[in-house]
C-alpha positions as a Markdown table, in Angstrom:
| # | Residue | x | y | z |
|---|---|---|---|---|
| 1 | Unk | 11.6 | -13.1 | 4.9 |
| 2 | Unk | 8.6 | -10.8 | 5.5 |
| 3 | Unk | 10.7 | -7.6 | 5.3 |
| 4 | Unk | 9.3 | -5.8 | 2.6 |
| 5 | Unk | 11.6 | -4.2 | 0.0 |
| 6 | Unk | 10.8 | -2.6 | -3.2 |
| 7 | Unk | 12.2 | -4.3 | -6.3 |
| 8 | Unk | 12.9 | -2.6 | -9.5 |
| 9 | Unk | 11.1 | -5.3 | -11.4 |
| 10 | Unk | 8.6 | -8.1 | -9.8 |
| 11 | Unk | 10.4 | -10.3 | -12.8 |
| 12 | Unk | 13.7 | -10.1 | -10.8 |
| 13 | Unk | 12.5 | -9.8 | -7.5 |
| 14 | Unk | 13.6 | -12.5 | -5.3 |
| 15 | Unk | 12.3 | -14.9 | -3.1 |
| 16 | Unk | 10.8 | -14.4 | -0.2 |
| 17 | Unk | 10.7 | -10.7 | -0.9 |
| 18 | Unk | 7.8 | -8.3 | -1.3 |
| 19 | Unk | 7.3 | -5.9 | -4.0 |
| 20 | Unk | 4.7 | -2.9 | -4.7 |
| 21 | Unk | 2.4 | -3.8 | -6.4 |
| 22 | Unk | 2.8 | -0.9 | -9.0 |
| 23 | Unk | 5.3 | -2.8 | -10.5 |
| 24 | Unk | 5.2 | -3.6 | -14.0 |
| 25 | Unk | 5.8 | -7.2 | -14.7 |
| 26 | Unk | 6.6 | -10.7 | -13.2 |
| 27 | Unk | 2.9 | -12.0 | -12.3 |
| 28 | Unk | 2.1 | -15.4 | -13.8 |
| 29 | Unk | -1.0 | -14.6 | -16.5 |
| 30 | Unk | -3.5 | -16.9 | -14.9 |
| 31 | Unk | -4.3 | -15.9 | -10.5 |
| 32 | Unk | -6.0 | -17.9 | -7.8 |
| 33 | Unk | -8.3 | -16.7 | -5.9 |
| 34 | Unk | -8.7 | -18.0 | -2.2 |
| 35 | Unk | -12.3 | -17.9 | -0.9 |
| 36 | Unk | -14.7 | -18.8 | -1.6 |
| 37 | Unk | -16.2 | -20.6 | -4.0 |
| 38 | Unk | -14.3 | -23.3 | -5.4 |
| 39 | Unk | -11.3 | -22.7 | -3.5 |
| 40 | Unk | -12.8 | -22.9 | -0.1 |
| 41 | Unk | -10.8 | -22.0 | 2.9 |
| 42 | Unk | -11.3 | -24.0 | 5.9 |
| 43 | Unk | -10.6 | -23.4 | 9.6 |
| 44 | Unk | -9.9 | -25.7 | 12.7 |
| 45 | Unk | -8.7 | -25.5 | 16.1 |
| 46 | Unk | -5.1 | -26.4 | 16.5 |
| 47 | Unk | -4.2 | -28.5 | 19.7 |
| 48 | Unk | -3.1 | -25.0 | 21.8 |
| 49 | Unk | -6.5 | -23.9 | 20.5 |
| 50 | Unk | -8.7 | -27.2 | 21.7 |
| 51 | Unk | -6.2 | -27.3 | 25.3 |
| 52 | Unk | -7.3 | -23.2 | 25.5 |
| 53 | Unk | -11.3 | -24.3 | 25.3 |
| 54 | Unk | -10.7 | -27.1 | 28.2 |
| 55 | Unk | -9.0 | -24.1 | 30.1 |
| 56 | Unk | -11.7 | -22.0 | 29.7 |
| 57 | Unk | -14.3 | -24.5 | 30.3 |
| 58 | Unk | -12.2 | -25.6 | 33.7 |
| 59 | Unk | -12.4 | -21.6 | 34.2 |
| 60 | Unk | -15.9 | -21.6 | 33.5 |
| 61 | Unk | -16.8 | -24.3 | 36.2 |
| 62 | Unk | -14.6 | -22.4 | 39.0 |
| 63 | Unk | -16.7 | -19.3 | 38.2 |
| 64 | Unk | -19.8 | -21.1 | 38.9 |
| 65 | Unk | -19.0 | -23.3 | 41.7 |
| 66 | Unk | -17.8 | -20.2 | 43.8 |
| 67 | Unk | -20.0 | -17.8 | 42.3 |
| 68 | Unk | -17.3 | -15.2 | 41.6 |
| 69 | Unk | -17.8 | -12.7 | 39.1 |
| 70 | Unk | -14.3 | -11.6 | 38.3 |
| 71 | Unk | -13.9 | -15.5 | 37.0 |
| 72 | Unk | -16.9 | -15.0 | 35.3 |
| 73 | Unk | -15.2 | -11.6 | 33.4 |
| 74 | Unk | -12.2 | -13.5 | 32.5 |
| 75 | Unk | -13.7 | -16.1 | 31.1 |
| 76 | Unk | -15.7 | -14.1 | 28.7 |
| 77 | Unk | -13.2 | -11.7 | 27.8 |
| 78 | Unk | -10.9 | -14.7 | 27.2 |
| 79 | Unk | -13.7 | -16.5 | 25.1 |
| 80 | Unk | -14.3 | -13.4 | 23.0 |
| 81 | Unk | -10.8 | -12.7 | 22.5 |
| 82 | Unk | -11.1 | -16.5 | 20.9 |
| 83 | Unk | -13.8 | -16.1 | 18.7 |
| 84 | Unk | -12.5 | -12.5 | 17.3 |
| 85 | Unk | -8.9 | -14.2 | 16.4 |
| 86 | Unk | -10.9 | -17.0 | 14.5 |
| 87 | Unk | -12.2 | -14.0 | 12.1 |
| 88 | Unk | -9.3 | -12.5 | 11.9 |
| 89 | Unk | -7.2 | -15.9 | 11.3 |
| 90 | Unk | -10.0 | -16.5 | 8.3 |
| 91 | Unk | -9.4 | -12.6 | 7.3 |
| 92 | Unk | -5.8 | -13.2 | 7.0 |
| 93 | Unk | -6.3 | -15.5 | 3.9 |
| 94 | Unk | -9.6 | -14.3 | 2.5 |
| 95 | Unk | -8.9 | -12.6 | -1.3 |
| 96 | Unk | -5.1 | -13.5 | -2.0 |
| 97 | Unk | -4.3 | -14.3 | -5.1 |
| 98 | Unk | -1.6 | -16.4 | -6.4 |
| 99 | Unk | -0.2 | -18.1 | -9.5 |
| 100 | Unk | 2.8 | -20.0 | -10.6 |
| 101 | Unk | 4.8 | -18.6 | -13.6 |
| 102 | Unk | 6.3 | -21.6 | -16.2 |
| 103 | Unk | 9.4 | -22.0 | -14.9 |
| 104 | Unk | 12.1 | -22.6 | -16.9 |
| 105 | Unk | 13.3 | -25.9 | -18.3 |
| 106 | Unk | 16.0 | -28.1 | -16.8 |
| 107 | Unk | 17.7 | -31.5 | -17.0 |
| 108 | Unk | 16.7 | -34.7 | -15.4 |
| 109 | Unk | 18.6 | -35.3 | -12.0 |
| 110 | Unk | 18.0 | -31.6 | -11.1 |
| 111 | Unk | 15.5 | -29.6 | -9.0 |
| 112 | Unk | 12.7 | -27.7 | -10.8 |
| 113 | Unk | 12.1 | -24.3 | -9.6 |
| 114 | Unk | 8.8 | -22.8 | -9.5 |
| 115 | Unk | 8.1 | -19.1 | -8.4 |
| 116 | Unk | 4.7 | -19.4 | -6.2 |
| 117 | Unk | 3.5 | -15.6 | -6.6 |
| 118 | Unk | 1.0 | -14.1 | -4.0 |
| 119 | Unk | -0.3 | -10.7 | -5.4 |
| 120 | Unk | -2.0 | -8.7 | -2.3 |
| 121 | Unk | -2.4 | -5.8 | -3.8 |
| 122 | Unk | -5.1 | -3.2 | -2.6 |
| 123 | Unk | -5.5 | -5.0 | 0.8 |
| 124 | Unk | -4.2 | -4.8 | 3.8 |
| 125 | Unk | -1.1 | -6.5 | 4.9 |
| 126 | Unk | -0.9 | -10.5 | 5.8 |
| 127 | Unk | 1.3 | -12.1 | 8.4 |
| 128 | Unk | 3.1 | -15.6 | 8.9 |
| 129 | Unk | 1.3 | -17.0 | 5.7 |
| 130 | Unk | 2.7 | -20.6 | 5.5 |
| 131 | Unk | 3.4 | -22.0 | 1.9 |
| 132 | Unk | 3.8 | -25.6 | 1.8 |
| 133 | Unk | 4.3 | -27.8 | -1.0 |
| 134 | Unk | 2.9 | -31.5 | -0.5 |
| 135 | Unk | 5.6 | -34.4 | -1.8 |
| 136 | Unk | 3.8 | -37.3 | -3.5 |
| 137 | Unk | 2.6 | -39.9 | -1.0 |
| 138 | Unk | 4.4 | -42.4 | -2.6 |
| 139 | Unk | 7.7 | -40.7 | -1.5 |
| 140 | Unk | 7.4 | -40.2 | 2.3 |
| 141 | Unk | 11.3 | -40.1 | 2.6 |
| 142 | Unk | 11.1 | -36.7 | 1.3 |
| 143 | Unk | 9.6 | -33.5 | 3.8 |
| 144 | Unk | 7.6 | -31.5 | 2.7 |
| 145 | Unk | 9.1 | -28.2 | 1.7 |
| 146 | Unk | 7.3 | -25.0 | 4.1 |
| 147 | Unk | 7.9 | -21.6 | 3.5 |
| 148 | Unk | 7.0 | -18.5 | 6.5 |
| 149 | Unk | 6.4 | -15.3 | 5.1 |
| 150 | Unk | 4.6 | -11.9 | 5.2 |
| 151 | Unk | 2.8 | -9.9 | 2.3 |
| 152 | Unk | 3.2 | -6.2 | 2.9 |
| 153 | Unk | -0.1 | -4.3 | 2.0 |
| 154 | Unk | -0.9 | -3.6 | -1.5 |
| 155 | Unk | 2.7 | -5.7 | -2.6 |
| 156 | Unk | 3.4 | -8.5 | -4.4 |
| 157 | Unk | 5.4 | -11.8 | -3.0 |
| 158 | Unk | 7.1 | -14.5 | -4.9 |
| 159 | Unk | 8.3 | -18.1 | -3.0 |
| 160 | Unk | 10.5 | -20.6 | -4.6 |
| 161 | Unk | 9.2 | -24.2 | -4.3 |
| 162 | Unk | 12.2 | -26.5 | -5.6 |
| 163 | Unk | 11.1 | -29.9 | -6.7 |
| 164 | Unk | 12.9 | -33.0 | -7.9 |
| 165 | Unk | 12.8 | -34.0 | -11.6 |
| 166 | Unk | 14.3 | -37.4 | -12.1 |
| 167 | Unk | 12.9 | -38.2 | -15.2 |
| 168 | Unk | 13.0 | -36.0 | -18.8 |
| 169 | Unk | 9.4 | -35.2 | -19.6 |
| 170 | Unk | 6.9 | -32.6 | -17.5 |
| 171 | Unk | 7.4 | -32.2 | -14.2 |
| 172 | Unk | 4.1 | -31.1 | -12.0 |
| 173 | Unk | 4.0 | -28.6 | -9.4 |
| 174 | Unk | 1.6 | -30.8 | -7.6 |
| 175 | Unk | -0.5 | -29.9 | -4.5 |
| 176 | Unk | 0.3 | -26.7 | -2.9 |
| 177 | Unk | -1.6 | -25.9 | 0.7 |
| 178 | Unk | -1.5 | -22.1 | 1.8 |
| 179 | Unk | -2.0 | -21.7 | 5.4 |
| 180 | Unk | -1.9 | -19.3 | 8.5 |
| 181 | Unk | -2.0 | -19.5 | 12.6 |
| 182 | Unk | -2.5 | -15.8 | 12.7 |
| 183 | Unk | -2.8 | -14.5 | 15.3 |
| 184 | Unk | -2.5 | -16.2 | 18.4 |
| 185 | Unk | -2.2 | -19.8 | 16.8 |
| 186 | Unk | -5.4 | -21.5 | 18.6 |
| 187 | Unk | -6.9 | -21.7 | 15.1 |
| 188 | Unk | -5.7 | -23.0 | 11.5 |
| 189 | Unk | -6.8 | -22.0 | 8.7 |
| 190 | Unk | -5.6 | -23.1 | 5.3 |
| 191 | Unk | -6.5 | -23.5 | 1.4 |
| 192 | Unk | -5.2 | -26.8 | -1.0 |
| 193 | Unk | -4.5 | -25.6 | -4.2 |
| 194 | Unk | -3.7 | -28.1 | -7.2 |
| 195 | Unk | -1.6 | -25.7 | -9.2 |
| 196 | Unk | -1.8 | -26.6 | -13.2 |
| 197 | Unk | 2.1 | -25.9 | -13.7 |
| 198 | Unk | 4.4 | -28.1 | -15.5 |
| 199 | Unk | 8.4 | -27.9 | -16.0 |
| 200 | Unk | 9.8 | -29.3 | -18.8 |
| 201 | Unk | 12.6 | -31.7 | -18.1 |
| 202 | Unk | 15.0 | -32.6 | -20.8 |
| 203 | Unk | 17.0 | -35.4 | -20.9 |
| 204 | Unk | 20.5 | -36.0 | -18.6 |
| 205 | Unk | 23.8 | -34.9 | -20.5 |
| 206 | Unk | 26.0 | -38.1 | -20.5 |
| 207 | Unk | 27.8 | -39.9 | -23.3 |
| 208 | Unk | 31.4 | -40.7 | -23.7 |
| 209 | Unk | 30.6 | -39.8 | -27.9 |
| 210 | Unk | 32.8 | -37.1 | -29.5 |
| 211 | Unk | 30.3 | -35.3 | -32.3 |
| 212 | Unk | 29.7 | -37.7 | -35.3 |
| 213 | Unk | 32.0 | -36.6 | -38.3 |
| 214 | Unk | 29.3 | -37.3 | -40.6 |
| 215 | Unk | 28.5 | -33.1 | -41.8 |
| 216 | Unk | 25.2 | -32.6 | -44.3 |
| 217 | Unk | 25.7 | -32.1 | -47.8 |
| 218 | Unk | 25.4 | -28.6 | -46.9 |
| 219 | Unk | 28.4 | -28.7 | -44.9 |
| 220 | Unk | 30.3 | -25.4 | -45.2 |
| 221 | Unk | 33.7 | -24.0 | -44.7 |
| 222 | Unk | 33.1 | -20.5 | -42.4 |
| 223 | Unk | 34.4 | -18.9 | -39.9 |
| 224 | Unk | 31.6 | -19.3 | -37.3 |
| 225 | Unk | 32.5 | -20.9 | -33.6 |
| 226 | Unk | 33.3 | -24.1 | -34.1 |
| 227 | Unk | 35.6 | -26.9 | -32.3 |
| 228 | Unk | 38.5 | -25.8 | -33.7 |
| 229 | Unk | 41.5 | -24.8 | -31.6 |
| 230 | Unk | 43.1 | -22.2 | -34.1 |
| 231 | Unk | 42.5 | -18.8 | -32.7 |
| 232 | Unk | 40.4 | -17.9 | -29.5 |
| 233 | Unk | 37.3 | -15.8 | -30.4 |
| 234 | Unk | 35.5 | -15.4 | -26.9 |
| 235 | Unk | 33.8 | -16.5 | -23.7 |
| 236 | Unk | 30.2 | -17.1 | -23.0 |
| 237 | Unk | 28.4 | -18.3 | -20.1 |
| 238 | Unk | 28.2 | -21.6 | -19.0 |
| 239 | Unk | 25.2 | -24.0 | -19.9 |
| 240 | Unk | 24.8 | -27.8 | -18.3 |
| 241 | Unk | 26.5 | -30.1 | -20.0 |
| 242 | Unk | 29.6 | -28.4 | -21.4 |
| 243 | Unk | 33.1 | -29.8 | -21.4 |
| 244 | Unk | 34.9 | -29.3 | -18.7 |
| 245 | Unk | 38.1 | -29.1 | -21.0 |
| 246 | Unk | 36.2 | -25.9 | -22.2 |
| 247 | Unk | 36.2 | -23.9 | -19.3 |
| 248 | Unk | 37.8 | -21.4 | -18.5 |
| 249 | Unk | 39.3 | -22.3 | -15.2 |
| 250 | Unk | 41.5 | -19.4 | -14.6 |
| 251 | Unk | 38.4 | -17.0 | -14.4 |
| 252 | Unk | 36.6 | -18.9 | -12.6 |
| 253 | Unk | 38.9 | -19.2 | -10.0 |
| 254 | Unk | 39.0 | -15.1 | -10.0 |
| 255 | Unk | 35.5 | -15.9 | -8.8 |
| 256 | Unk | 34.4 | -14.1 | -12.4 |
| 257 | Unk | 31.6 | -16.5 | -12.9 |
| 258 | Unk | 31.8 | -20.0 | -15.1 |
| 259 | Unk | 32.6 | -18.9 | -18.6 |
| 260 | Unk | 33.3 | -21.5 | -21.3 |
| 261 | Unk | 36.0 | -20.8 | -24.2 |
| 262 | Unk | 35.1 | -20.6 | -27.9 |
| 263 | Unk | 37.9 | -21.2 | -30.5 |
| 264 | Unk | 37.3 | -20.3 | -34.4 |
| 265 | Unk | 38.3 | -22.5 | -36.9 |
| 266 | Unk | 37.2 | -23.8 | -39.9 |
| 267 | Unk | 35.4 | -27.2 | -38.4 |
| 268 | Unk | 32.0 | -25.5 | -38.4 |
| 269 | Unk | 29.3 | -26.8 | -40.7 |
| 270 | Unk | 25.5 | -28.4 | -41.1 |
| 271 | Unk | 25.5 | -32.0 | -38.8 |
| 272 | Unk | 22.6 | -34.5 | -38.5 |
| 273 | Unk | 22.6 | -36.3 | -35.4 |
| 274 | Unk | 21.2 | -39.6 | -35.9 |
| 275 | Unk | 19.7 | -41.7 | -33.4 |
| 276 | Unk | 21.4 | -44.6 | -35.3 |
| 277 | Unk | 25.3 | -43.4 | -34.9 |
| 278 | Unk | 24.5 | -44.0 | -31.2 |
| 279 | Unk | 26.3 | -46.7 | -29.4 |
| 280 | Unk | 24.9 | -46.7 | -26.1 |
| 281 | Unk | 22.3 | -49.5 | -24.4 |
| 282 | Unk | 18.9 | -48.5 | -24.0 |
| 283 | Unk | 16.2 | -45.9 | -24.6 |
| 284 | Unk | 17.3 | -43.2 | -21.5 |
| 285 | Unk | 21.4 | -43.8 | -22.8 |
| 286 | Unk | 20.3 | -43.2 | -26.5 |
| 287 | Unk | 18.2 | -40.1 | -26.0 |
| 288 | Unk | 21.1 | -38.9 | -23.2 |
| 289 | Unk | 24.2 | -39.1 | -25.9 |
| 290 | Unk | 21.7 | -37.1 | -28.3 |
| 291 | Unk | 21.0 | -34.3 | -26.1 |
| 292 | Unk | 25.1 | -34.4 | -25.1 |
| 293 | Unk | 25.3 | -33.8 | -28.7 |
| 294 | Unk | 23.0 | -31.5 | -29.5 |
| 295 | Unk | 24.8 | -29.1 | -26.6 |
| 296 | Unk | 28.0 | -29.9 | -27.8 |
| 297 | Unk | 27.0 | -28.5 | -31.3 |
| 298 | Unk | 25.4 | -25.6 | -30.5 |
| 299 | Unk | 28.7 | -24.6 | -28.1 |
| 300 | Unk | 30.6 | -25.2 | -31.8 |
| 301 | Unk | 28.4 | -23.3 | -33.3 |
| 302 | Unk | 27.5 | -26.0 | -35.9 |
| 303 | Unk | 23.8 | -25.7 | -37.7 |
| 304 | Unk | 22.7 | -29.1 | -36.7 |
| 305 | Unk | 19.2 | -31.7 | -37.4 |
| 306 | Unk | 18.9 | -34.2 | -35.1 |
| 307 | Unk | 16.9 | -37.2 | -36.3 |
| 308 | Unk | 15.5 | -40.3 | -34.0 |
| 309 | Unk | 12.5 | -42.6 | -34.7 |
| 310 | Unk | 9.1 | -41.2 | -35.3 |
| 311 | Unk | 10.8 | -37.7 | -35.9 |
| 312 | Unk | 13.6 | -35.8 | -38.1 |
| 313 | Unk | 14.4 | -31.8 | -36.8 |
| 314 | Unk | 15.6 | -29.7 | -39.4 |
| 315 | Unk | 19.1 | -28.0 | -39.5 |
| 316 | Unk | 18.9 | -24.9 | -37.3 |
| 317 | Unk | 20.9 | -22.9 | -34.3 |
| 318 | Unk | 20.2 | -20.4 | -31.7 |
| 319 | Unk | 19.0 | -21.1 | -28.2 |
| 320 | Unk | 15.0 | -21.3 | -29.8 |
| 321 | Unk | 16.4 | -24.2 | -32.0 |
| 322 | Unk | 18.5 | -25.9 | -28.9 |
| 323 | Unk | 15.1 | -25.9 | -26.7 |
| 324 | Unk | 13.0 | -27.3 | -29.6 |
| 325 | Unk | 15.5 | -30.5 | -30.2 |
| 326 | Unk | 15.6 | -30.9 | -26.1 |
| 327 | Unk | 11.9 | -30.8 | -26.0 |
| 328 | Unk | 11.3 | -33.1 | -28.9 |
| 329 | Unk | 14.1 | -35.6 | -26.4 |
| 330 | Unk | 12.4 | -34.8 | -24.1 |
| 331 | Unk | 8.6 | -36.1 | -24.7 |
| 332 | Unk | 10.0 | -39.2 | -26.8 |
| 333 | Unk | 7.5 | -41.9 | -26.4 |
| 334 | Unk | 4.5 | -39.9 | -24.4 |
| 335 | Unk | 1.7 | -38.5 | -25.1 |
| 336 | Unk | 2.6 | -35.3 | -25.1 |
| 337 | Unk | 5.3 | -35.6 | -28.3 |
| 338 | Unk | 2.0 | -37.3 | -30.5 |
């Protein structure tokens, strides 16, 4: 994980993996800066470092007690060995930068990734910097995730921190501790950041609903993508929450990826997905059957509204319209929708 390897692009580069740091691209626009003021760095003795001082003390009474002054050399040059790898383990944190980039969106019931990037460029190189990401106390089932790494000299690092997302709405990084034992592990030394970076979770993809025939009054006979099954007019990639009856199996058992089948046909037109042709129990199962929908349109290449309470989306398609009737799911009933 610390072998350092030039991308092309710090956008693409992967976890893990260091990049120069003449790169173009791929930093998140707001850094942190560790040390010192506000985000403090503090050190400790770890328990090899605290059992090294009672050595050194037990050391240090032997020297005395016999008078020997070869006990007395070792002891120092021991000691001073000590103190000089608590400045370096300090050193070894001192001026990073780092930054999380908005991830992109997912559904609820999967893990959000965010790209922790550590920007070292124009100093020297760092070694076995520990990432850790801190779960919420509430959910002490779940370890906390650590990462080990090494930022080359003037390079660039990026470390993926998965988190859970079981509910639609936005998702928090949460607390985020960079740490190090550098060098010889008797001292710790480590920063807590609370990183302001959200996900946005859309809702789960479930309902048993085929699209409601109920086009606009703009509904229009074309030959766009639709549902219909009367000539085969491409493959695309797959997105979560498409039919399995529209994938392409046979390629994806050629290990050529997951594509999903598109048919044209003359079923294509303007819909308005209405929170009231929903027949589903409860909030979660209402919005969920709505965002099935609103994927299932956009694979037919229908121009589609959707319309719930509080809100009404005009008719629109494209991947900018799809994320804009997911988010507007998605923050139903908080704050953030208001």
């Amino acid at each position: 994980m610390s072998a350092v390897r030039p991308a092309p692009r710090a956008a693409e580069a992967e976890p893990g993996r260091t990049e120069k740091a003449s790169q173009p691209g791929g930093y998140p626009s707001a850094m942190i800066r560790l040390g010192p003021r506000p985000h403090r760095i503090y050190i400790l003795p770890t328990r090899h470092g605290v059992s090294f001082a009672f050595a050194l003390f037990a050391m240090l009474v032997g020297a005395v007690n016999y008078n020997n002054a070869l006990a007395y050399v070792l002891t120092f040059l021991l000691g001073s060995l000590a103190l000089v790898s608590l400045l370096h383990t300090h050193r070894n944190l001192a001026g990073l930068r780092l930054g999380v980039a908005a991830p992109r969106p997912v559904f609820a019931g999967a893990m959000a990734r965010f790209y922790v990037t550590i920007d070292n460029r124009g100093q020297p190189a760092r070694h076995a910097v520990i990432v850790r990401w801190c779960n919420d106390p509430e959910e002490t089932r779940r370890p906390d995730a650590v990462s080990f790494l090494g930022v080359a000299g003037d390079s660039i690092a990026r470390e993926l921190i998965e988190v859970a997302a079981p509910k639609r709405g936005w998702q928090a990084l949460g607390r985020v501790i960079i740490a190090t034992r550098f060098p010889f592990g008797l001292f710790r030394a480590w920063c807590p950041l609370t990183l302001d970076t959200q996900c946005l979770v859309y809702p789960r993809s479930e309902g048993r609903q085929p699209l409601p025939a109920r086009p606009t009054e703009n509904h229009r006979e074309s030959g766009l993508k639709g549902t219909g099954r009367d000539d085969f007019s491409g493959l695309r990639d797959y997105v979560p929450g498409d039919s399995p009856r529209q994938i392409h199996w046979k390629a994806a058992a050629r290990e050529q990826g997951l594509p999903v089948k598109l048919f044209s046909g003359a079923s294509a037109g303007d819909l308005l997905l209405r929170w009231a042709d929903v027949d589903a129990g409860g909030i979660e199962a209402q919005l969920s059957q709505l965002c099935r929908w609103v994927l299932d349109a956009e694979a037919g290449g229908f121009r589609y509204g959707v319309e719930f309470p509080g809100n009404r989306l005009d008719t629109g398609d494209g991947d900018a319209h799809r994320h804009g009737c997911l988010k507007a799911l998605a923050l139903y009933g908080s704050e953030s929708a208001r």
